[in-house]
N, C-alpha and C positions, 0 to 999 in steps of 0.2 A: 794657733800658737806657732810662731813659726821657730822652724828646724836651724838651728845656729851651725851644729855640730854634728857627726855621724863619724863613731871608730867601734871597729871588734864588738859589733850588735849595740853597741853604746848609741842612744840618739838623746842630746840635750837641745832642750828649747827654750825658750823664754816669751813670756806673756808683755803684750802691749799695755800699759796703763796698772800694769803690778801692784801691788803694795811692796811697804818698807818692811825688812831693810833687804837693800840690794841680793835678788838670789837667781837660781836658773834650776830648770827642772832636770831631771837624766832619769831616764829608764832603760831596765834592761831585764830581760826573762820576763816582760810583763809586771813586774815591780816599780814603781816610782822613787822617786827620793825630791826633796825641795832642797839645796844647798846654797849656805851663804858662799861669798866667793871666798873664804878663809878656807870652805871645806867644813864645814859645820853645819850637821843634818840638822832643818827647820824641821821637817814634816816626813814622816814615810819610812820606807828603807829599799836599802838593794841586798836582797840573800847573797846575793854574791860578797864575798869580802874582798875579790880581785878585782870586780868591777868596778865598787869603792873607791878602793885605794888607784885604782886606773884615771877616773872622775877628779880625785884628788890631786893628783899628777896633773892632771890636764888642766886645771884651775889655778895651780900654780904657774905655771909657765903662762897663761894665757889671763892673768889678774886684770891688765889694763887693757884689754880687748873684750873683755866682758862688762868692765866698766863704762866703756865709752856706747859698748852695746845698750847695757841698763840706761844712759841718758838720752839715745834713739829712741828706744820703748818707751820712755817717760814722755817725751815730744811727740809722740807717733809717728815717728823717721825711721825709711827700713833699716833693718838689719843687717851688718854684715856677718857671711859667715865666717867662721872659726878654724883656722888647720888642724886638722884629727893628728892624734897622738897616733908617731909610727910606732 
């Protein structure tokens, strides 16, 4: 699954050939989370609630760069990475 993103132990990736609807994985402290790009936990959690809200941050700013990601993955075209939240 390749690595899109990497901030403050934060690593999100995303899966080649996914299913719907558009999401990206993050972990951090060894916890998972599945997030749609709205920010809306599919699957999992992060104990952190800074981490989170960090995730959240970072999805916002970066909507249409993960989108265009999500239709790479869907074609099987790499990925670009992502600029980590300073």
């Amino acid at each position: 699954m390749p690595e899109i993103s990497r901030f403050l132990g934060i690593v999100i990736r995303m899966f080649y050939d996914d299913h719907n609807p558009p999401h990206l994985h993050a972990e951090y402290g060894g916890n998972k989370v599945l997030l749609d790009f709205q920010g809306n936990i599919l699957q999992g959690s992060l104990k952190s609630k800074t981490a989170l809200r960090l995730v959240r941050e970072w999805i916002d700013i970066h909507e249409l760069e993960l989108m265009e990601n999500w239709e790479h993955a869907r074609t099987g075209n790499p990925l670009n990475k992502i600029s980590p939240l300073d």
